[in-house]
MMTF fields as JSON, N, C-alpha, C and O atoms, coordinates in Angstrom:
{
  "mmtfVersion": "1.0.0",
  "mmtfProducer": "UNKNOWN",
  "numBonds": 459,
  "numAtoms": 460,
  "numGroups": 115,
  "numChains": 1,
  "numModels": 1,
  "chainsPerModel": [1],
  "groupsPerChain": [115],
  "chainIdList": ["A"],
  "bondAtomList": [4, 2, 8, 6, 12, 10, 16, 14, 20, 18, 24, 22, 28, 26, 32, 30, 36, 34, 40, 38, 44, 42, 48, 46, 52, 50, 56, 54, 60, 58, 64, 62, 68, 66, 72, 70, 76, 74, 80, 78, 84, 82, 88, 86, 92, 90, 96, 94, 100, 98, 104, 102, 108, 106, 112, 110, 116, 114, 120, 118, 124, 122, 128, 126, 132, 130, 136, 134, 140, 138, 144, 142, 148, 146, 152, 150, 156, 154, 160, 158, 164, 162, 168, 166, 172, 170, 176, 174, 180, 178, 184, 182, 188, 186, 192, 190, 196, 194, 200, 198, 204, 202, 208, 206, 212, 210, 216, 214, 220, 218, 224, 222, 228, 226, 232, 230, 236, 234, 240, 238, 244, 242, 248, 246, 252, 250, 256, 254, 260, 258, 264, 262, 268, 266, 272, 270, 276, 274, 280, 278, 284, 282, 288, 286, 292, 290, 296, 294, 300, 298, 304, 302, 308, 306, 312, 310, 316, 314, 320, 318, 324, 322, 328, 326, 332, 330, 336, 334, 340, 338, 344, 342, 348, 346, 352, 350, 356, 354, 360, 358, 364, 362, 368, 366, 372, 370, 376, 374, 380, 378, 384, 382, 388, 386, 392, 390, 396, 394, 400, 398, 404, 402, 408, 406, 412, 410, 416, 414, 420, 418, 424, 422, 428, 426, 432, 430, 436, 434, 440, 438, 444, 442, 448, 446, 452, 450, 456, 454],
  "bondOrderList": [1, 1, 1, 1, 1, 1, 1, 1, 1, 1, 1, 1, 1, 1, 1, 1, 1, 1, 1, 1, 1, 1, 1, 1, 1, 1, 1, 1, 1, 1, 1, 1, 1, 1, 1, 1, 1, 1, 1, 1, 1, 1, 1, 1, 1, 1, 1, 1, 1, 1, 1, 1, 1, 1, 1, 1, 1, 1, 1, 1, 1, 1, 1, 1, 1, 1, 1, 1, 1, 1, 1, 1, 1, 1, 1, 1, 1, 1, 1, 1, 1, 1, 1, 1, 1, 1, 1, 1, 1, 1, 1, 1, 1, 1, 1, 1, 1, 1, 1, 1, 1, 1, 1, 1, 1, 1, 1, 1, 1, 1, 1, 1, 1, 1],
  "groupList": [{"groupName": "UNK", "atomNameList": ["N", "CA", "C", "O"], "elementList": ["N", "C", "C", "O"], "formalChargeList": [0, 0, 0, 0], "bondAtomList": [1, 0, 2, 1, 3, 2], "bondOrderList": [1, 1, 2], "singleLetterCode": "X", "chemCompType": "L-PEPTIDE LINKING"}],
  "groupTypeList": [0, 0, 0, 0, 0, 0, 0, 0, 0, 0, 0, 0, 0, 0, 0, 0, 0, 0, 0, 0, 0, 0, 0, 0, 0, 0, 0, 0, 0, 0, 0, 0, 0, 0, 0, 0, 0, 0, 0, 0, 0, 0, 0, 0, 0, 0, 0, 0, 0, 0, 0, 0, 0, 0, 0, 0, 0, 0, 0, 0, 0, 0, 0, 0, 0, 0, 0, 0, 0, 0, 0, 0, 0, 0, 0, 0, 0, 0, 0, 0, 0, 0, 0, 0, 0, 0, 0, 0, 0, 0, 0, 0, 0, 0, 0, 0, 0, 0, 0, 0, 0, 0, 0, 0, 0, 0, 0, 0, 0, 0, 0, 0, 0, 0, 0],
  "groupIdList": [1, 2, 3, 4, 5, 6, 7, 8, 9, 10, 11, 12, 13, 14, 15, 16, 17, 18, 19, 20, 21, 22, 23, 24, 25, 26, 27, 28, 29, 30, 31, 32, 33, 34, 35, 36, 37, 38, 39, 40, 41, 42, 43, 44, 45, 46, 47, 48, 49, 50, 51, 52, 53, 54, 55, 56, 57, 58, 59, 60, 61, 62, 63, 64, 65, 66, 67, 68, 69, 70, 71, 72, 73, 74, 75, 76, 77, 78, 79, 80, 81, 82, 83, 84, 85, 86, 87, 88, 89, 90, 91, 92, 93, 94, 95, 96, 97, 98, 99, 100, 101, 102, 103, 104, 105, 106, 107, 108, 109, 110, 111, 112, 113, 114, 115],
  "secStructList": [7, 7, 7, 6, 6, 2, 2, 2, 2, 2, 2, 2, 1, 7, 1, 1, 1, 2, 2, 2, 2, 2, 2, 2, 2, 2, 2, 2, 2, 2, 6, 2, 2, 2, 2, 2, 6, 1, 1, 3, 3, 3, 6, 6, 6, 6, 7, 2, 2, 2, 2, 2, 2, 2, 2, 6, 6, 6, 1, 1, 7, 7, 7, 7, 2, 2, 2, 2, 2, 2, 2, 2, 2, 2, 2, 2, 2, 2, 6, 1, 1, 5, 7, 7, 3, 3, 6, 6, 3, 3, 3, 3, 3, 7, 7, 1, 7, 7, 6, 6, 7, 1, 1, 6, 2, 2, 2, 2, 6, 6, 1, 1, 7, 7, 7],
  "xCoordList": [0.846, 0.0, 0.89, 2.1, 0.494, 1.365, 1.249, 0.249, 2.499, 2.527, 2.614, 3.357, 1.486, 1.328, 2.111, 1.931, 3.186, 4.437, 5.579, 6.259, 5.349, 5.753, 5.15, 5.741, 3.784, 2.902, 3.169, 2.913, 3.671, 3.824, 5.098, 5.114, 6.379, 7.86, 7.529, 7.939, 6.906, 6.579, 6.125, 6.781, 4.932, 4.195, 5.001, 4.785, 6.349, 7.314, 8.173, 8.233, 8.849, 9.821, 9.518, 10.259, 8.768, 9.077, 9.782, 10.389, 10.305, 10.989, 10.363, 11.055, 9.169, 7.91, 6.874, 6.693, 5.973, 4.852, 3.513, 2.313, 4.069, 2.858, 1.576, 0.354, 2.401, 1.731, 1.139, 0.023, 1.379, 1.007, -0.548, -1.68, -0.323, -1.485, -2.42, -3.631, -1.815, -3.179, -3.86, -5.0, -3.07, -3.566, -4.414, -5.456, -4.479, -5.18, -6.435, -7.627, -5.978, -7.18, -8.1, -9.266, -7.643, -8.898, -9.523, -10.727, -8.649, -9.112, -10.414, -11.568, -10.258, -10.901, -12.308, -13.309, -12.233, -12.823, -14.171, -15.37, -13.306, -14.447, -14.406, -14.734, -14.079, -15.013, -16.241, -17.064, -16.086, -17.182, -18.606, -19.756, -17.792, -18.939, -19.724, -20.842, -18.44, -18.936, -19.953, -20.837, -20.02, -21.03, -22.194, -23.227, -22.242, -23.909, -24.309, -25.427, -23.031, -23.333, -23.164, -23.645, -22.517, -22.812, -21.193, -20.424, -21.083, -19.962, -19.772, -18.586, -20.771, -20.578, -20.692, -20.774, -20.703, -21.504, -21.977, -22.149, -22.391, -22.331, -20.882, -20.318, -20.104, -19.269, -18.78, -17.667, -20.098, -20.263, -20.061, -19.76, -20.16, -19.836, -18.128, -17.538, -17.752, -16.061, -15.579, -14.719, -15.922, -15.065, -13.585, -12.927, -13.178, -12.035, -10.965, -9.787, -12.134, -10.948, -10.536, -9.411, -12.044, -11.624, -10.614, -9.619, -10.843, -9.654, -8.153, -7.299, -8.348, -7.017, -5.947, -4.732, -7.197, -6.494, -6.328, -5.762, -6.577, -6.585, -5.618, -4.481, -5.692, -3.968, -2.956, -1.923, -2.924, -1.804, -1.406, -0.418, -2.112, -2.383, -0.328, 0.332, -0.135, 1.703, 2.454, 3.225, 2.584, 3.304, 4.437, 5.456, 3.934, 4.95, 4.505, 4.798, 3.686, 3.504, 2.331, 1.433, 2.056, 0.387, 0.149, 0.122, 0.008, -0.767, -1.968, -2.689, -2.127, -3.047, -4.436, -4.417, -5.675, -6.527, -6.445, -7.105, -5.591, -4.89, -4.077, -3.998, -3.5, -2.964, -3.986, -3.939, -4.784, -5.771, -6.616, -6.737, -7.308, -7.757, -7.373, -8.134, -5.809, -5.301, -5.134, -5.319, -4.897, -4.547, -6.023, -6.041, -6.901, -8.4, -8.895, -9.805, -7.822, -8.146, -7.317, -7.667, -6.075, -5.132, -5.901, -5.549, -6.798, -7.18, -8.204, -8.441, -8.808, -9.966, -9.303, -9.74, -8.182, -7.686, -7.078, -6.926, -6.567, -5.746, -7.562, -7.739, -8.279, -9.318, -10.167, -11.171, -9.475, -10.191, -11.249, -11.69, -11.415, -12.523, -13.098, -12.308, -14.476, -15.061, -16.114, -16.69, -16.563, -17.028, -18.289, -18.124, -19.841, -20.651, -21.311, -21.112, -22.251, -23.219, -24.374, -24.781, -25.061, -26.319, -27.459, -27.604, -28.281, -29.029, -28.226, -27.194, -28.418, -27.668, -26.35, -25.481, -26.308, -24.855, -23.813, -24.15, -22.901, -21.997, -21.564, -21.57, -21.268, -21.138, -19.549, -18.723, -19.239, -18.021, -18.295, -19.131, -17.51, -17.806, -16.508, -15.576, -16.622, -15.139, -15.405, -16.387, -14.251, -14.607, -13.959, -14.719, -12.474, -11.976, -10.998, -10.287, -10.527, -9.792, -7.92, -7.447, -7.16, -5.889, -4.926, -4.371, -4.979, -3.844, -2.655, -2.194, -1.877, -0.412, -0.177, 1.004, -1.068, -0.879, -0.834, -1.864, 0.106, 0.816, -0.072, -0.448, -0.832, -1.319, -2.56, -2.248, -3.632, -5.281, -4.853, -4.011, -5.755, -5.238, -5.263, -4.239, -6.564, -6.284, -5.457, -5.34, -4.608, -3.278, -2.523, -2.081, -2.225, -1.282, -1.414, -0.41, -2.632, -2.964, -2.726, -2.792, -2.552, -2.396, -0.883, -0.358, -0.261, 1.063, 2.069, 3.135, 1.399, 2.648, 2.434, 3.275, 1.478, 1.49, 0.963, -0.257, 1.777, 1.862, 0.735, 0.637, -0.046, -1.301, -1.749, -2.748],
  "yCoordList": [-1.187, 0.0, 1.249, 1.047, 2.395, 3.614, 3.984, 3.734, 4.825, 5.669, 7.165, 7.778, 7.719, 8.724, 9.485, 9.961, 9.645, 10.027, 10.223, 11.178, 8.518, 9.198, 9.703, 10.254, 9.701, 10.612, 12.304, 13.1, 12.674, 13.836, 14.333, 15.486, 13.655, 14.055, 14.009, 14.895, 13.092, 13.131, 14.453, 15.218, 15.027, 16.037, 17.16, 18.056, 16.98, 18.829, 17.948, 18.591, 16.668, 16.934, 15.712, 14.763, 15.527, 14.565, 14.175, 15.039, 12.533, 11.781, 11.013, 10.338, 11.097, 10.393, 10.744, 11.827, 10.217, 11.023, 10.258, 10.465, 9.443, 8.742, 9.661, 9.72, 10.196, 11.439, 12.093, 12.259, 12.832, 13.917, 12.969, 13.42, 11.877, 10.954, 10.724, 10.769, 10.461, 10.298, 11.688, 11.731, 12.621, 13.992, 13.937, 13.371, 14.189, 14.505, 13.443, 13.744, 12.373, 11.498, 11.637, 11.59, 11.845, 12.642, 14.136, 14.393, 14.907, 16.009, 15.619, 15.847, 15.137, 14.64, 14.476, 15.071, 13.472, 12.6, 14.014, 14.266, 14.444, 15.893, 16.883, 18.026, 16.716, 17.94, 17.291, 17.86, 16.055, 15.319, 15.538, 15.911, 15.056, 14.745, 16.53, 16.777, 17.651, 18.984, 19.291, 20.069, 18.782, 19.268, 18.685, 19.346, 17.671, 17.239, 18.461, 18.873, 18.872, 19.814, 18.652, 18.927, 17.639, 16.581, 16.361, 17.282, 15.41, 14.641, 13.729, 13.437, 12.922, 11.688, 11.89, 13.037, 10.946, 10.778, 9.675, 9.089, 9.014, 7.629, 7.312, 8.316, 6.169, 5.779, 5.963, 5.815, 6.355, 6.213, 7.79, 8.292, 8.237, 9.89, 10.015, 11.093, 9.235, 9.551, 8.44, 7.655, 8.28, 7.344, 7.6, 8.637, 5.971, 5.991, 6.695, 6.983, 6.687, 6.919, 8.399, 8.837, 9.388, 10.827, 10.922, 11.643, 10.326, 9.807, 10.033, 10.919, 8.764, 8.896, 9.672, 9.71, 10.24, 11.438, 12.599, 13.464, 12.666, 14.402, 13.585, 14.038, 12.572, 12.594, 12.251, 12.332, 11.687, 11.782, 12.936, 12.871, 13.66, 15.024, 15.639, 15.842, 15.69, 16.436, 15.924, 16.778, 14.88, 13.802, 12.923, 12.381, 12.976, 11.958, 10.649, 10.044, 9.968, 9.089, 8.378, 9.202, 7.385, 6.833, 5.511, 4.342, 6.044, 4.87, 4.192, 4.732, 2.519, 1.855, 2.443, 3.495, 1.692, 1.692, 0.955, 1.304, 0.039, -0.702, -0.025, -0.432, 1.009, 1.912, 3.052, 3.186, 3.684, 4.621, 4.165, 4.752, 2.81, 2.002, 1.621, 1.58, 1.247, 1.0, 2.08, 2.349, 2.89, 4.619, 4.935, 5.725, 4.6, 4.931, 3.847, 3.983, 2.529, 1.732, 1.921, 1.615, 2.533, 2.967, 4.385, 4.398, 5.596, 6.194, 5.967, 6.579, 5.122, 3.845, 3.437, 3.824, 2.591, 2.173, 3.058, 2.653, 4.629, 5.267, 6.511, 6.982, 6.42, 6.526, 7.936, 8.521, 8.153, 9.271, 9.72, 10.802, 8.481, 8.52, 6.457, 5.555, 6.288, 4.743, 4.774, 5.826, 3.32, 3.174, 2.375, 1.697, 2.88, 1.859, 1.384, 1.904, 0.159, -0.471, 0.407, 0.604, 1.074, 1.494, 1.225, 1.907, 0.276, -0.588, -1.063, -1.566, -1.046, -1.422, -0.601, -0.947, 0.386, 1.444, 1.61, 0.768, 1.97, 2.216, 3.632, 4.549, 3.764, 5.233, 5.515, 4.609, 6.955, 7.101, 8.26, 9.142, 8.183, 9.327, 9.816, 9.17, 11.117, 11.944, 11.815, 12.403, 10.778, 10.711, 12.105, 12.811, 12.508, 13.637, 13.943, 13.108, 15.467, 15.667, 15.696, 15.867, 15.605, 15.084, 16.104, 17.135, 15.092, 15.827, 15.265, 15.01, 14.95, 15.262, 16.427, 16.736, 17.134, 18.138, 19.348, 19.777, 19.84, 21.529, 22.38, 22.975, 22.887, 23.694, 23.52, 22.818, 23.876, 23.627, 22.659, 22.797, 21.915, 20.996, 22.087, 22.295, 22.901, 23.769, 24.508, 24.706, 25.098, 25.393, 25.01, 25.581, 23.145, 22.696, 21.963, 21.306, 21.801, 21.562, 23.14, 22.765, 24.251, 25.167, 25.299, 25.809, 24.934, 25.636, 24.353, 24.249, 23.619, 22.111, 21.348, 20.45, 21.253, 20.645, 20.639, 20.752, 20.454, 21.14, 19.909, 18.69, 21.237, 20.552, 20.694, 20.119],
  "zCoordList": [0.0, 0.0, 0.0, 0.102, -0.092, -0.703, 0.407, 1.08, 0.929, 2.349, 2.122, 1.355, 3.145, 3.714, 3.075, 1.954, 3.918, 3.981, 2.574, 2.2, 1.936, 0.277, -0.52, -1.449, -0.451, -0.979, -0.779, -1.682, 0.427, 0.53, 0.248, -0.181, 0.402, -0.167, -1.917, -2.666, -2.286, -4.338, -4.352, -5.059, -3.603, -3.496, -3.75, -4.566, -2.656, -2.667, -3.797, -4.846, -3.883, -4.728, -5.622, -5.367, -6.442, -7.391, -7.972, -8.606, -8.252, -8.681, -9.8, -10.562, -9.901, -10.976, -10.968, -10.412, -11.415, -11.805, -10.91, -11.094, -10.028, -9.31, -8.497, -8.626, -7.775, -7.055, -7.645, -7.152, -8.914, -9.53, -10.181, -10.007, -10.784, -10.936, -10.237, -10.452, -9.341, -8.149, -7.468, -7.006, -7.501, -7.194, -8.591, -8.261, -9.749, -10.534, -10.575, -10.513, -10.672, -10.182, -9.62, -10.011, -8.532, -7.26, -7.77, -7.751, -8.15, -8.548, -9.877, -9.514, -11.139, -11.682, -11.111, -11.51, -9.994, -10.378, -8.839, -8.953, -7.857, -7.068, -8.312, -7.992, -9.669, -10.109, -10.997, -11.714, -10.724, -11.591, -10.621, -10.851, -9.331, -8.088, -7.729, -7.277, -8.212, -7.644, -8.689, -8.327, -10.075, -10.944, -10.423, -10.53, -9.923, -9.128, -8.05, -7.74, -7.61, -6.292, -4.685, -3.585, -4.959, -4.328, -3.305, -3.029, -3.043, -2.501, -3.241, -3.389, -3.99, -4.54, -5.955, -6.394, -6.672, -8.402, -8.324, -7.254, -9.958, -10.588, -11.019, -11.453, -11.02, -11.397, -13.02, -13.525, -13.624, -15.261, -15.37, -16.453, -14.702, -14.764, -14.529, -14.472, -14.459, -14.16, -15.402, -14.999, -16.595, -17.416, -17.381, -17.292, -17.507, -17.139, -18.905, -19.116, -19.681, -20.838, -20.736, -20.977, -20.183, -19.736, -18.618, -18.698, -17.79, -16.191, -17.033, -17.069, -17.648, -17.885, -19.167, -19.362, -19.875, -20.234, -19.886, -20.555, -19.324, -17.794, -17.238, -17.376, -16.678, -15.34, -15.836, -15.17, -17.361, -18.033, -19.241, -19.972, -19.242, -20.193, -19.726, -18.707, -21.11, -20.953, -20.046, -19.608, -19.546, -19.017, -19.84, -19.415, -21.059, -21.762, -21.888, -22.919, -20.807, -20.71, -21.396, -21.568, -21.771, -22.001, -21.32, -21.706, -20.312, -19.141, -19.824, -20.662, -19.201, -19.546, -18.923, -18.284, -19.145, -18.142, -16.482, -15.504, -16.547, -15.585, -14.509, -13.35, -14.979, -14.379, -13.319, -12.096, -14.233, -13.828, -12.69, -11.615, -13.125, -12.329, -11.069, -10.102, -11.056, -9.357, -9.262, -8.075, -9.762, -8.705, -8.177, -7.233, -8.486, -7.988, -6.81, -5.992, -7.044, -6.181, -4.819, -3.679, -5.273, -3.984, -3.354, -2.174, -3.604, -3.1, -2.303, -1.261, -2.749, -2.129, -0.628, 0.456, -0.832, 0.35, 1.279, 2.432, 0.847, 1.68, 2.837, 3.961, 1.617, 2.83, 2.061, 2.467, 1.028, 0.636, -0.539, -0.927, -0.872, -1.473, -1.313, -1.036, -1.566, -1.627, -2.406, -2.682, -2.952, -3.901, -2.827, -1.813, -3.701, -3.095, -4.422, -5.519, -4.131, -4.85, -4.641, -3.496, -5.893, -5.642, -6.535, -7.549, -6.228, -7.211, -8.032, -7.587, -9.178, -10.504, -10.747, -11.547, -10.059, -10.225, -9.471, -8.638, -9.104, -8.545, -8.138, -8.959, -7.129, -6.704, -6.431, -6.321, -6.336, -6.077, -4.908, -5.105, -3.653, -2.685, -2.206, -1.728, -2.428, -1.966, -0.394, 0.059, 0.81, 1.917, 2.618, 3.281, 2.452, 2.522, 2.134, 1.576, 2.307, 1.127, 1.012, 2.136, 0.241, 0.436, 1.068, 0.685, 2.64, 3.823, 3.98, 5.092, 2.552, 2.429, 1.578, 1.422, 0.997, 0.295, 1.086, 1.608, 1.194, 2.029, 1.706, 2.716, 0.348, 0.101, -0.875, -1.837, -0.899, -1.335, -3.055, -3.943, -2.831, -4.309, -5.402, -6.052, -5.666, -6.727, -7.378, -8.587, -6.048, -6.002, -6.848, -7.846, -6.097, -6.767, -7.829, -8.103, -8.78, -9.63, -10.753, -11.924, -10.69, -11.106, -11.14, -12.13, -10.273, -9.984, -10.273, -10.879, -9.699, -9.769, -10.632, -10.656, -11.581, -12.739, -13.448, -13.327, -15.042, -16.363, -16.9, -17.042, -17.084, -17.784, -19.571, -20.005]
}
């Protein structure tokens, strides 16, 4: 499982692009949930092919869906966002918001990476 702690040294000094992924990930995926006006969405409202071209957008890189996918599953486990069953759908709920980050995500989505 990913620690705390390296989550937040990637944060001030990156060595790769993991962090910056999973920050955008999450970001993604609360501005999907903020257009409801909500905390949560439908799962089908966050496609993963939009996902993963926003968190790999000027990276260099072209991540699988496999990729996108466990970074959504590691935010799952670190506590800040969960997925429920709802009838036939699936939900996604921002539980709270990311406290290895020093300064407001918008911030550092503006400032720390080239979008």
């Amino acid at each position: 499982m990913i620690d705390i702690e390296y989550l937040r040294a990637q944060a001030k000094n990156p060595t790769g692009i993991y962090a910056d992924v999973l920050i955008k990930t999450y970001y993604f995926i609360t501005q999907k949930c903020k257009a409801r006006n909500q905390d949560w969405c439908y799962s089908k409202e966050v496609p993963y092919y939009e996902l993963k071209k926003f968190t790999y957008a000027n990276t260099g890189y072209n991540a699988s869906l496999y990729v996108v996918k466990n970074v959504e599953k590691d935010l799952a486990k670190l506590g800040y966002i969960k997925f429920e069953k709802n009838g036939e759908d699936w939900t996604i709920h921002i539980v709270k918001p990311l406290d290895f980050l020093d300064e407001d995500i918008e911030q550092y989505i503006k400032t720390k990476i080239k979008r």
